[in-house]
C-alpha positions in Angstrom: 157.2 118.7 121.6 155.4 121.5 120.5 154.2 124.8 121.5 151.0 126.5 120.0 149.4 129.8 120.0 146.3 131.1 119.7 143.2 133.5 120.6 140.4 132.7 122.2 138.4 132.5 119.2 140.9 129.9 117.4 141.3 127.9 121.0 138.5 125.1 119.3 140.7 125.0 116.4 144.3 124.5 118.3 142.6 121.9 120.6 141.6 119.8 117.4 145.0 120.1 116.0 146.5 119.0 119.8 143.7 116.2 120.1 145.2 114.5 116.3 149.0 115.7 116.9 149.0 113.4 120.4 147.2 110.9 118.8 150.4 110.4 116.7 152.8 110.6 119.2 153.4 114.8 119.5 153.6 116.2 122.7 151.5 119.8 122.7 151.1 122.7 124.8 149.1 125.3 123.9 149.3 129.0 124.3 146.8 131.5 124.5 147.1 135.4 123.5 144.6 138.1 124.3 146.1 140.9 121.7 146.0 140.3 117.6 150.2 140.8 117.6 151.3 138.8 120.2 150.9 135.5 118.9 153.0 136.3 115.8 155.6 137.6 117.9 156.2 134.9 119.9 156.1 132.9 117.1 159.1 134.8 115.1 160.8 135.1 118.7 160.8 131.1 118.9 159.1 130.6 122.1 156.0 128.6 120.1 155.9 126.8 116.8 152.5 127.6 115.5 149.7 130.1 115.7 146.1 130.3 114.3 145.3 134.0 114.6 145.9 136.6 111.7 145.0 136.3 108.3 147.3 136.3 105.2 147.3 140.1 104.1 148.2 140.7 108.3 150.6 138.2 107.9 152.5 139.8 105.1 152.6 143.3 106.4 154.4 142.0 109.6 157.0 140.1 107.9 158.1 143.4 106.1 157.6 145.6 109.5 159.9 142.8 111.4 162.5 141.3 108.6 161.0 137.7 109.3 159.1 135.1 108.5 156.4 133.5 109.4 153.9 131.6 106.6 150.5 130.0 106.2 150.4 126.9 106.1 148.5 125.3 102.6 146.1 124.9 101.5 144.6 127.9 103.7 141.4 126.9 106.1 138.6 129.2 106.3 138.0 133.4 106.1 136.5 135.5 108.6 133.3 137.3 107.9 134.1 141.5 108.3 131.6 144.3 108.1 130.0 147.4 109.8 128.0 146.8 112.3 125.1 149.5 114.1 123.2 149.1 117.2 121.7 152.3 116.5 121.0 152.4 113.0 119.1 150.3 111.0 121.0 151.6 107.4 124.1 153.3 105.9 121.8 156.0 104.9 120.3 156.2 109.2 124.0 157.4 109.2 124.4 160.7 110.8 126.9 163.8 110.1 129.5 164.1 112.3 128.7 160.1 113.2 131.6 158.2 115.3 132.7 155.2 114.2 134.9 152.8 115.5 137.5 151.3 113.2 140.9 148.4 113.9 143.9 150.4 114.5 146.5 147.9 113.3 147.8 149.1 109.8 146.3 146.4 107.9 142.7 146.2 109.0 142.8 150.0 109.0 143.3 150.3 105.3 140.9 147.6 104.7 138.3 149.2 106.9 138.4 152.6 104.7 138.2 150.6 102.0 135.0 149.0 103.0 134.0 152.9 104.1 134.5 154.1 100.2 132.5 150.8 98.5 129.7 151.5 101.2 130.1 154.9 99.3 130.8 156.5 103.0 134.2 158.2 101.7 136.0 158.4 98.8 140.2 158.1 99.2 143.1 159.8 97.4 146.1 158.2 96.5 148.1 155.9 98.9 151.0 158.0 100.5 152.3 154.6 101.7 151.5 150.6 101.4 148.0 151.2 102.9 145.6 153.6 103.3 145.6 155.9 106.2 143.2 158.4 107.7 145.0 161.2 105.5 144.1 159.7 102.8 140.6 160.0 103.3 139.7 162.6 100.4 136.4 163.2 101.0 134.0 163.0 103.6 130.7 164.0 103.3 129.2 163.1 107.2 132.2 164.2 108.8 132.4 160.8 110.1 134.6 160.6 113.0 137.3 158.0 113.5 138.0 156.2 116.5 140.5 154.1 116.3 141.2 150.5 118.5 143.0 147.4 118.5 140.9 144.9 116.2 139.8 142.6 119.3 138.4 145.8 120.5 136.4 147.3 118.1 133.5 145.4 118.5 133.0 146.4 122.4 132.6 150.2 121.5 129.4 148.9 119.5 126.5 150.6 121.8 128.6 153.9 122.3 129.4 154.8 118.7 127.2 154.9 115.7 128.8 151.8 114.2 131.9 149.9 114.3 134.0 147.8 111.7 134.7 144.6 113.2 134.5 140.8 112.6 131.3 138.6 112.7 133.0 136.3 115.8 134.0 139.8 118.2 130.2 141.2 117.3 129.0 137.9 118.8 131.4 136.9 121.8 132.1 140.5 122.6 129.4 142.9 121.9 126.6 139.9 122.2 124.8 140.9 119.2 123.9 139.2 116.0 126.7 138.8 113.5 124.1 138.5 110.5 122.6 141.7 111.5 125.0 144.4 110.0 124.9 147.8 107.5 127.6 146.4 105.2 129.9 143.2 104.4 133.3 143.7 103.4 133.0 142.6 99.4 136.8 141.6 100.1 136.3 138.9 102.6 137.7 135.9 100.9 140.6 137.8 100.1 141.8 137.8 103.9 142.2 133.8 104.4 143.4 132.1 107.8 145.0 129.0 108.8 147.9 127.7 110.4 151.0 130.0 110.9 154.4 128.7 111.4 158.1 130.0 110.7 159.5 130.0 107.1 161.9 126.9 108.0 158.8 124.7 109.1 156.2 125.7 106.5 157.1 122.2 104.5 157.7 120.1 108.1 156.0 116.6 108.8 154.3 118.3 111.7 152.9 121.4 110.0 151.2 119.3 107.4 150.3 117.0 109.2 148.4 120.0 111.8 147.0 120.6 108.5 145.3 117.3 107.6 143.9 117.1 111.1 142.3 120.7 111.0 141.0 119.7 107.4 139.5 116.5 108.6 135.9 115.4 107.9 135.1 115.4 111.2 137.0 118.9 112.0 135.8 120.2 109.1 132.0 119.3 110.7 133.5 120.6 114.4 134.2 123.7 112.6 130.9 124.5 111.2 129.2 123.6 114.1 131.4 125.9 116.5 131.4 129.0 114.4 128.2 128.7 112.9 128.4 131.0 109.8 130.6 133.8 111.7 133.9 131.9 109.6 133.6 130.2 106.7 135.4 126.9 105.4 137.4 127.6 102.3 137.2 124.3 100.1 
C-alpha cells in the first residue's frame, strides 16, 4: 500500500504511476497538496511515500534546512520551463523605473529568479552573503525595480497587477490564463532544475520506486506526457 503526493499540476503524472502500480498488484492512494512545501513535508514526516512536485536544486536546499532526506528518483523525468512573464509589456526594455515585479519567495526559486534578473541584464548582484542570493545582494539596480515577493504557486496570479512576474510556463497557463510561450525572458538555466519522482533516502533503490519509474517513463506515458503539458514541461531523454 502506498501513499502518494502531489500538486495539481503533477496529478496526470501520479495517476499514471497509480494506473501501472495497481496493475501489478500495489494498492495506491493519492494525495493532493495545494502549497510547493507541503508535499515534501509529509513525505519526510512519513505520512506518504512519494511525491512529484519540486525540482532537484529545491530538493537539496530542504534536506539541509530539515536534517533529512528525501531523493529523486533516476534517471530524472522532465524540467519545467521558467521565465518572466508581462501582460503589460511587450520587452525587457518596455520595462519601467520603479517597475513591480513579482518574484517566488521560497529561498531557492528566489535566488534563481535574481539570477535570471542579472542575465536579462535587469540587475547586477554582489557576493552571496549566504547559500543563495537574497534581495541584499542585489548590487545594482538601475529601474529601481520593486520586489514583491510570493509563494511560487502564486506568482503567476499577480501577472495583470504588476509589471511582470517570474513564474513557471504551467502557473502562467492554468493560473493567470495566458500564453506560456509569450514571455520577456527564459531562464538560460532551465535544464539545470530537473523533476521526477521523490521518495525518502531508504526507498530511493526499492522495487516500488523503480518500478513508479519505468511506468512514468513508458512509451505510452512518455506520449501522455507530451500531450498533457504540451511544451509548458519538457521530457528529459
Amino acid at each position: 500500500e502506498l501513499k502518494l503526493g502531489c500538486l495539481s499540476w503533477s496529478e496526470s503524472m501520479m495517476q499514471w504511476i497509480k494506473e501501472g502500480l495497481e496493475a501489478k498488484g500495489y494498492k495506491v492512494e493519492i494525495v493532493m497538496f495545494d502549497a510547493n512545501q507541503l508535499p515534501a513535508m509529509a513525505l519526510k514526516d512519513g505520512s506518504i511515500d512519494g511525491i512529484i512536485a519540486n525540482h532537484k536544486p529545491w530538493v537539496d536546499t530542504f534536506n539541509k534546512k530539515n536534517n533529512c532526506d528525501i531523493q529523486m528518483v533516476k534517471p530524472y523525468h522532465f524540467y519545467s520551463f521558467f521565465a518572466i512573464y508581462s501582460s503589460k509589456h511587450k520587452k525587457l526594455s518596455d520595462l519601467p523605473q520603479n517597475a513591480q515585479i513579482t518574484i517566488p519567495s521560497d529561498p531557492t526559486n528566489l535566488s534563481r529568479s535574481l539570477i535570471i534578473l542579472k542575465e536579462a541584464g535587469l540587475i547586477t548582484l554582489g557576493e552571496k552573503k549566504g547559500v543563495f542570493y537574497t534581495i541584499i545582494d542585489i548590487k545594482n539596480n538601475p529601474k529601481n525595480i520593486k520586489f514583491i515577493e510570493a509563494e511560487i504557486t502564486q506568482t503567476s496570479r499577480s501577472l495583470p497587477d504588476v509589471d511582470a512576474v517570474i513564474a513557471t510556463a504551467y502557473y502562467i497557463k492554468e493560473a493567470a490564463k495566458a500564453d506560456p510561450k509569450v514571455f520577456l525572458f527564459e531562464d538560460p538555466q532551465n535544464r539545470d532544475f530537473p523533476l521526477g519522482l521523490i521518495v525518502r533516502g531508504a526507498d530511493v533503490e526499492s522495487p516500488w520506486a523503480k518500478e513508479a519509474i519505468n511506468i512514468l517513463r513508458s512509451e505510452k506515458n512518455r506520449a501522455r506526457f507530451n500531450e498533457r503539458y504540451n511544451g509548458i514541461y519538457t521530457l528529459i531523454n
